[in-house]
Biopython code that builds the backbone (N, CA, C, O; Angstrom):
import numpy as np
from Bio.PDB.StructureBuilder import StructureBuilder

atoms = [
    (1, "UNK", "N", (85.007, 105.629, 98.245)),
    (1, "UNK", "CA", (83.698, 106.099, 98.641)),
    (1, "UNK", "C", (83.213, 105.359, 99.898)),
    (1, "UNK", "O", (82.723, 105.959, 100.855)),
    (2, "UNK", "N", (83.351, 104.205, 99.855)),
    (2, "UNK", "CA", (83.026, 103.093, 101.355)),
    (2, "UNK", "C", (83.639, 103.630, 102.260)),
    (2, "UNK", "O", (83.069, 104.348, 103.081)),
    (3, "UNK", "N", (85.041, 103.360, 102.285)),
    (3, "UNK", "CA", (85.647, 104.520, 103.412)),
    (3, "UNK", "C", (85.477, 105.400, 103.741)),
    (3, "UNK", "O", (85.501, 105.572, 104.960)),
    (4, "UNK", "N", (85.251, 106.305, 103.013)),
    (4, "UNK", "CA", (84.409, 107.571, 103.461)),
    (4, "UNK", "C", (83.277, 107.508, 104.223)),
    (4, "UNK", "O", (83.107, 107.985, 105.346)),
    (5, "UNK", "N", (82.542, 106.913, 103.571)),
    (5, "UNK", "CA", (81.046, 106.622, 104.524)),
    (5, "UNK", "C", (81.420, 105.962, 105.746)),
    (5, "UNK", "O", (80.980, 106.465, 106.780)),
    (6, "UNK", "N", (82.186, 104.876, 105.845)),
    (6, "UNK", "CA", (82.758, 103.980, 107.302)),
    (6, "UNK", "C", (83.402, 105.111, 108.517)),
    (6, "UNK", "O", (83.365, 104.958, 109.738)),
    (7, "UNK", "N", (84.015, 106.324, 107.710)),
    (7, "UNK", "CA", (84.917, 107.279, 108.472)),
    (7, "UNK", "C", (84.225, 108.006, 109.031)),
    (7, "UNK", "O", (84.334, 108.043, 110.257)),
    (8, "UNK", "N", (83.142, 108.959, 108.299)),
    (8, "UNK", "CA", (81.853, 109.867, 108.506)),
    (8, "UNK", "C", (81.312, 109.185, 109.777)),
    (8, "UNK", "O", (81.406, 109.825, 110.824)),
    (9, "UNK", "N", (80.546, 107.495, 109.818)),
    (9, "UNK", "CA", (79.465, 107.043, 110.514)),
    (9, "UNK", "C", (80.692, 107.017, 112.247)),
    (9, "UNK", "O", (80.514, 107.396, 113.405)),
    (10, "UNK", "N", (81.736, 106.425, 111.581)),
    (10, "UNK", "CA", (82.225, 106.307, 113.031)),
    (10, "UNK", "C", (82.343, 107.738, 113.808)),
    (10, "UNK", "O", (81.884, 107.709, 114.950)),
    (11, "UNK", "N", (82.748, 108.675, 113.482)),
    (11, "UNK", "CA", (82.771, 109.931, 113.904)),
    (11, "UNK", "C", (81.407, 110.483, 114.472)),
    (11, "UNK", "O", (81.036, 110.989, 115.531)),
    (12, "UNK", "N", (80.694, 110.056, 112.955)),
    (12, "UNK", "CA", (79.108, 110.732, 114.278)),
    (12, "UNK", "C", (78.541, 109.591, 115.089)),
    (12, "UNK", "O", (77.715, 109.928, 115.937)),
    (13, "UNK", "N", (78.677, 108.978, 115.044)),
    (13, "UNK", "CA", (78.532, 107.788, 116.243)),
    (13, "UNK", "C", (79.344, 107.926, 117.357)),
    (13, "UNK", "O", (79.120, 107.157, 118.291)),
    (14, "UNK", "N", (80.138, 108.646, 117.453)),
    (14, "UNK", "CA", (81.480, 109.234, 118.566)),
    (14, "UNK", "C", (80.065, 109.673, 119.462)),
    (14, "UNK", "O", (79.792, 109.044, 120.485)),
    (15, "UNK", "N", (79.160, 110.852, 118.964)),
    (15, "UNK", "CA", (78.404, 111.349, 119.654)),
    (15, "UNK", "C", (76.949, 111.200, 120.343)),
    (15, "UNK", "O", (76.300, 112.011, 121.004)),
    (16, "UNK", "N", (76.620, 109.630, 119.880)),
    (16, "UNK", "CA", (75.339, 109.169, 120.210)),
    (16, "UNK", "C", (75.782, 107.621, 120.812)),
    (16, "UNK", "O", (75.463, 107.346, 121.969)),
    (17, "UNK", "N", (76.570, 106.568, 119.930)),
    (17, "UNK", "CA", (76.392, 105.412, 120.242)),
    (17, "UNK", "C", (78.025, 104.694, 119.887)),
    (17, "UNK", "O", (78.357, 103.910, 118.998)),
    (18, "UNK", "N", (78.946, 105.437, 121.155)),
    (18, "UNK", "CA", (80.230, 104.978, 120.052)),
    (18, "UNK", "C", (80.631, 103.523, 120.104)),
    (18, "UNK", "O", (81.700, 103.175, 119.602)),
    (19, "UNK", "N", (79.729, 102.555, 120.756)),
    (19, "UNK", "CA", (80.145, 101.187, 120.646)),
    (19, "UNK", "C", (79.835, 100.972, 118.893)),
    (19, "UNK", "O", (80.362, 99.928, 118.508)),
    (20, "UNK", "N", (79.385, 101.436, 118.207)),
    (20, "UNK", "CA", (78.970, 101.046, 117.067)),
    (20, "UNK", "C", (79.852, 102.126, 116.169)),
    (20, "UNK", "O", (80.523, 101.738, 115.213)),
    (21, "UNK", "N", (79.792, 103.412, 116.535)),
    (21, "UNK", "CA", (81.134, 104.155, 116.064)),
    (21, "UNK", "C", (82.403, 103.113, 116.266)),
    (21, "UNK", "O", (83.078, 103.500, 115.313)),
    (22, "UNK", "N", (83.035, 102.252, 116.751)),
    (22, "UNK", "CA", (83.895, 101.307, 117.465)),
    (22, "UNK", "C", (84.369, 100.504, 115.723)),
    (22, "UNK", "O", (85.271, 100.648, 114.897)),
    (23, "UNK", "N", (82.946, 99.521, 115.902)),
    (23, "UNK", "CA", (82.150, 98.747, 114.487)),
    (23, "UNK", "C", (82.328, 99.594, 113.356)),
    (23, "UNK", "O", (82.798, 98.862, 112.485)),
    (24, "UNK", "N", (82.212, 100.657, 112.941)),
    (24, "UNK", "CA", (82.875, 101.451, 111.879)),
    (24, "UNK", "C", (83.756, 101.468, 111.642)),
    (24, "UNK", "O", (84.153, 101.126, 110.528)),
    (25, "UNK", "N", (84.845, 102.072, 113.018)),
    (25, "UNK", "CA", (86.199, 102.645, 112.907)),
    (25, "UNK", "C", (86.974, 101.094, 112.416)),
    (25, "UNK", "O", (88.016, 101.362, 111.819)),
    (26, "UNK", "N", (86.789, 99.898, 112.491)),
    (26, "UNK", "CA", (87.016, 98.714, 112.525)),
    (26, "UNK", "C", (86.656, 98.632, 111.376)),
    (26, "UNK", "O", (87.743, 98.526, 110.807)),
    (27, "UNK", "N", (85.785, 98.600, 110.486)),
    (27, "UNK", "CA", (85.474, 98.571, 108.618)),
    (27, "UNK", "C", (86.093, 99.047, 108.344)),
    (27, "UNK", "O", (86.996, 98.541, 107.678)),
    (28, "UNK", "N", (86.081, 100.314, 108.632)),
    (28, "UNK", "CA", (87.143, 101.518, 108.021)),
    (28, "UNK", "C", (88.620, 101.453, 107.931)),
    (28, "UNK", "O", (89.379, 101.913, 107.077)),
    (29, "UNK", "N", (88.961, 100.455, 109.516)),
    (29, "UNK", "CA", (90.774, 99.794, 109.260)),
    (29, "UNK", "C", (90.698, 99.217, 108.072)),
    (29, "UNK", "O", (91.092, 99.775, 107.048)),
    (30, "UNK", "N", (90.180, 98.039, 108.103)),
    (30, "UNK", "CA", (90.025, 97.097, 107.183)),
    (30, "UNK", "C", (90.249, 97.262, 105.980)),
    (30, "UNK", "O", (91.070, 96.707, 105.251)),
    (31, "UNK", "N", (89.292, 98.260, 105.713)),
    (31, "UNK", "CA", (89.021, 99.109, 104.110)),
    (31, "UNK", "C", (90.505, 99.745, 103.437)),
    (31, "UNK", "O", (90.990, 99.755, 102.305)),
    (32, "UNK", "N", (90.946, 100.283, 104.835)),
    (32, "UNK", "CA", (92.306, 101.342, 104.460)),
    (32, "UNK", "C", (93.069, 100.533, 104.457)),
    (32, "UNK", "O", (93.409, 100.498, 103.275)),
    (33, "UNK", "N", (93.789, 99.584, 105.124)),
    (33, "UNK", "CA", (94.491, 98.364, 104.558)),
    (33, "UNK", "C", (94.517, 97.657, 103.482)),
    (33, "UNK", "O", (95.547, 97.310, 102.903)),
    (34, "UNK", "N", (92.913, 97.293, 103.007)),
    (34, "UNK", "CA", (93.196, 97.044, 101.489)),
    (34, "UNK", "C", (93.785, 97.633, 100.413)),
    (34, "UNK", "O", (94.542, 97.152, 99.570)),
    (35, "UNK", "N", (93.256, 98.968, 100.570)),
    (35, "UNK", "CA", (93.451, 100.251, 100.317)),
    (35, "UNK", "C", (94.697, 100.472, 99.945)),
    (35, "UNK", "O", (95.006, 100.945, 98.851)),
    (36, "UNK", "N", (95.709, 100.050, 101.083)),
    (36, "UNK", "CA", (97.363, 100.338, 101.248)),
    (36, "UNK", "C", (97.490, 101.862, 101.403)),
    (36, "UNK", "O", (98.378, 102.549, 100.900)),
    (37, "UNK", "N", (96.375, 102.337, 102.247)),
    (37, "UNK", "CA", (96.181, 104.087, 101.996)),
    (37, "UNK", "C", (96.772, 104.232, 103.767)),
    (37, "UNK", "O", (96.063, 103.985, 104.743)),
    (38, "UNK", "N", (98.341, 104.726, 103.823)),
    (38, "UNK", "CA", (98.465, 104.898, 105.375)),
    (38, "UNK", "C", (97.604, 106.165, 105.514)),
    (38, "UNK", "O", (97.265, 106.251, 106.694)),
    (39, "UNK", "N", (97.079, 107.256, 104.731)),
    (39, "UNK", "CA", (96.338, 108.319, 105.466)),
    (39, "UNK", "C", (94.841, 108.119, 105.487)),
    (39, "UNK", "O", (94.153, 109.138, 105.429)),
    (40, "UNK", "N", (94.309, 107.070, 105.553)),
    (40, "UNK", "CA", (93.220, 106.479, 105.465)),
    (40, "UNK", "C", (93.205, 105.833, 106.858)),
    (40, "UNK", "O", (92.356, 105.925, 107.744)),
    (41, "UNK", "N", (94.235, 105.231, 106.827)),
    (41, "UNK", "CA", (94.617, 103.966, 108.330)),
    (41, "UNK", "C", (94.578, 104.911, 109.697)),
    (41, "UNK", "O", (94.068, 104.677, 110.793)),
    (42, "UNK", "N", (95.255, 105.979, 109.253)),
    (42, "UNK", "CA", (95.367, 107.255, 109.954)),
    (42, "UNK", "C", (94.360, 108.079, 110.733)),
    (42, "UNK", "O", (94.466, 108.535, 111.872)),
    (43, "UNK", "N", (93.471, 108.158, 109.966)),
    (43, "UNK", "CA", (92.085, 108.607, 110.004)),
    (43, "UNK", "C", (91.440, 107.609, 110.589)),
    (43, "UNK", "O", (90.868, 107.932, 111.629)),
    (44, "UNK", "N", (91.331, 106.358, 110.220)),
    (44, "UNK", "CA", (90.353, 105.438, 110.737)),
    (44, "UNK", "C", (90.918, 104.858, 112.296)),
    (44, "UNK", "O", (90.005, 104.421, 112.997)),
    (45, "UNK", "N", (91.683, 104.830, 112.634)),
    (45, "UNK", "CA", (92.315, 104.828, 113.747)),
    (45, "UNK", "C", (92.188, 106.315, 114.810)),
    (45, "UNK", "O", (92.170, 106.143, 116.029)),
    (46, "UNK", "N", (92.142, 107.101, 114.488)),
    (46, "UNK", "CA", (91.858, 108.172, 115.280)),
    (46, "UNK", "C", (90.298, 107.909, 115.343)),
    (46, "UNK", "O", (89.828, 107.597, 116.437)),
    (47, "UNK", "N", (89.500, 108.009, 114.289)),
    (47, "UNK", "CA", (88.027, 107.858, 114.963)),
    (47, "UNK", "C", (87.655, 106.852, 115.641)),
    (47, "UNK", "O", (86.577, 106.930, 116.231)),
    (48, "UNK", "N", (88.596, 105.425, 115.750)),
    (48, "UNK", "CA", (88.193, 104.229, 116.638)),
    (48, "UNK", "C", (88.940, 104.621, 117.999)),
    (48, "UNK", "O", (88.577, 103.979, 118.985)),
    (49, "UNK", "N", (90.107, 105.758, 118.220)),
    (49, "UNK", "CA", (90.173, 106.182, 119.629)),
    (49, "UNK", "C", (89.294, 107.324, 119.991)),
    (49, "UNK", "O", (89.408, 107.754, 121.139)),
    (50, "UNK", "N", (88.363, 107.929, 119.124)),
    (50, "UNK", "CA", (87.777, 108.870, 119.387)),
    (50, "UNK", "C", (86.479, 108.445, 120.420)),
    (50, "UNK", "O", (86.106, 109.077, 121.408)),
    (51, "UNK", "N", (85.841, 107.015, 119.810)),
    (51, "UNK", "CA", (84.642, 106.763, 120.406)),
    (51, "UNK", "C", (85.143, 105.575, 121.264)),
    (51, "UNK", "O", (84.203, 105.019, 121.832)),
    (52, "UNK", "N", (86.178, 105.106, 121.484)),
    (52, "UNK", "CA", (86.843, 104.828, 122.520)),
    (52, "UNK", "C", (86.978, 105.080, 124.218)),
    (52, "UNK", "O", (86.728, 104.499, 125.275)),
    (53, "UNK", "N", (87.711, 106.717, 123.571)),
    (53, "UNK", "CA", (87.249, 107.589, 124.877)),
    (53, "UNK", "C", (86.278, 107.736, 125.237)),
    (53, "UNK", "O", (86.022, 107.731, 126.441)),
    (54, "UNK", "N", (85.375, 107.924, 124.286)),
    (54, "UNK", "CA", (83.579, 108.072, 124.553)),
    (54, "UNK", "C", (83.413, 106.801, 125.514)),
    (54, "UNK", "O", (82.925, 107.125, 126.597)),
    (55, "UNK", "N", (83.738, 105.244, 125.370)),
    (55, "UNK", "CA", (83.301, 104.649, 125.928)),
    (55, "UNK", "C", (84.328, 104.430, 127.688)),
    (55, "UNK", "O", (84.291, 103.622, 128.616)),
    (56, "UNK", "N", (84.940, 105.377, 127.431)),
    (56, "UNK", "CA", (85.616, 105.367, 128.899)),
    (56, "UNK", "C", (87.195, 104.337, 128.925)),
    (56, "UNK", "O", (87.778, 104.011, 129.959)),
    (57, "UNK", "N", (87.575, 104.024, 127.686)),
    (57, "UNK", "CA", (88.833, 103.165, 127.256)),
    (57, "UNK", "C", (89.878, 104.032, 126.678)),
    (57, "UNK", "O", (90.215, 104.032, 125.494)),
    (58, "UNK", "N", (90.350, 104.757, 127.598)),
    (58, "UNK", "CA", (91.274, 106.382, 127.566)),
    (58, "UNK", "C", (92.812, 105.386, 127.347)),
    (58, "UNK", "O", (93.601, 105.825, 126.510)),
    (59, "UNK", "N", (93.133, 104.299, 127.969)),
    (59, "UNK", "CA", (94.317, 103.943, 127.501)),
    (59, "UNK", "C", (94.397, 103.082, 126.587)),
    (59, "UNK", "O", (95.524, 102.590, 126.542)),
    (60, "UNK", "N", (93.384, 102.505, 125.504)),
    (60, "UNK", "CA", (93.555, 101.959, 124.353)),
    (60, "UNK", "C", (93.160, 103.184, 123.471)),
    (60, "UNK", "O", (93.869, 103.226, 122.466)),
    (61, "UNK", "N", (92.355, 104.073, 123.529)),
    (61, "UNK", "CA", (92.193, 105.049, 122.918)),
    (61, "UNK", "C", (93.382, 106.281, 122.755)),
    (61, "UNK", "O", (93.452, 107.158, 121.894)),
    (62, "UNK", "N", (94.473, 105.947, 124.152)),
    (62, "UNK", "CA", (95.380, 106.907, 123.440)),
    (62, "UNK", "C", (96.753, 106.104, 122.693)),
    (62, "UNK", "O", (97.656, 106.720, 122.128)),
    (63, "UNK", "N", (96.685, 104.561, 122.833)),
    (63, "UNK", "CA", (97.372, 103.957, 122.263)),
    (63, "UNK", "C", (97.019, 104.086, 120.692)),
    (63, "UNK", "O", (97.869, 103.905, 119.821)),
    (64, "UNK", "N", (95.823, 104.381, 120.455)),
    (64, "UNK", "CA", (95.594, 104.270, 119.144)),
    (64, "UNK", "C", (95.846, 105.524, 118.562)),
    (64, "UNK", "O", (96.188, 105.519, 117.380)),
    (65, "UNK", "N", (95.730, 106.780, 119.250)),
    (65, "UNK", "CA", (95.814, 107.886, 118.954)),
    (65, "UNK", "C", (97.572, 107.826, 118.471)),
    (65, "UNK", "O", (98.063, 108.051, 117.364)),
    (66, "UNK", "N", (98.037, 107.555, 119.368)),
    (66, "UNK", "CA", (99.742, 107.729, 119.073)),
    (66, "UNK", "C", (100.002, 106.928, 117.972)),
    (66, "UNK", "O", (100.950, 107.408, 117.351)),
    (67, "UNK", "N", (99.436, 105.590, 117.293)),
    (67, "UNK", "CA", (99.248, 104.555, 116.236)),
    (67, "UNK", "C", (99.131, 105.507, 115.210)),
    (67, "UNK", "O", (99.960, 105.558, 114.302)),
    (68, "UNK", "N", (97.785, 106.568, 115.307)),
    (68, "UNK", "CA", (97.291, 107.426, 113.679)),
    (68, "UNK", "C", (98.417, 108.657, 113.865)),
    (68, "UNK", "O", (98.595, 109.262, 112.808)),
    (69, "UNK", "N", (99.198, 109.140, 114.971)),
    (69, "UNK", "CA", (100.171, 110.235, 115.249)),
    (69, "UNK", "C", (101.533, 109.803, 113.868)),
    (69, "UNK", "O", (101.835, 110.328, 112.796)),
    (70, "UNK", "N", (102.077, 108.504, 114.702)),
    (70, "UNK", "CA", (103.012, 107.783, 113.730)),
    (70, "UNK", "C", (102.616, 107.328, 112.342)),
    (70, "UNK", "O", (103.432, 107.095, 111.450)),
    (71, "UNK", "N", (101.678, 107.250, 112.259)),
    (71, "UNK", "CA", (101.601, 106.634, 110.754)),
    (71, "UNK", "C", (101.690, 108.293, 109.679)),
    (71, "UNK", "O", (102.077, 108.296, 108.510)),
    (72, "UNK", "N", (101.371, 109.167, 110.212)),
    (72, "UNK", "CA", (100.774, 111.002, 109.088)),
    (72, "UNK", "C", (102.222, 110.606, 109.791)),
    (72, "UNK", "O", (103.171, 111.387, 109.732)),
]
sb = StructureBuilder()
sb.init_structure("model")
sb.init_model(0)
sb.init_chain("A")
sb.init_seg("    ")
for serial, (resi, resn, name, xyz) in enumerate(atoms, 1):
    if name == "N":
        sb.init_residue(resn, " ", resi, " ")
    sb.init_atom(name, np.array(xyz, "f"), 0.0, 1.0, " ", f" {name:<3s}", serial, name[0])
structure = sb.get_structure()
């Protein structure tokens, strides 16, 4: 359920304030690691390159993208 909520906030934070979408997508690793959930890690890694790009960091954001590509 935490993850979920961490996954949700970073995503809509993609569209208003993604330094803090950033701060989510980063709980949300965390969470999915405990987790041992790779389609969790997956997810939470794509929304921390999502608001990434938002912040203009297109080559850590597509490093991370190819990170959640390999892990699904």
């Amino acid at each position: 359920m935490r993850y979920l909520l961490l996954k949700k906030l970073a995503y809509q934070y993609s569209f208003t304030e993604p330094a803090k979408g950033v701060e989510a997508a980063d709980a949300a690793i965390v969470l999915a690691r405990k987790l041992n959930s790779d389609v969790k890690l997956a997810g939470a890694y794509s929304n921390k390159a999502t608001n990434l790009h938002k912040l203009g960091s297109d080559s850590e954001a597509l490093a991370l993208y190819r990170i959640a590509i390999n892990i699904h």
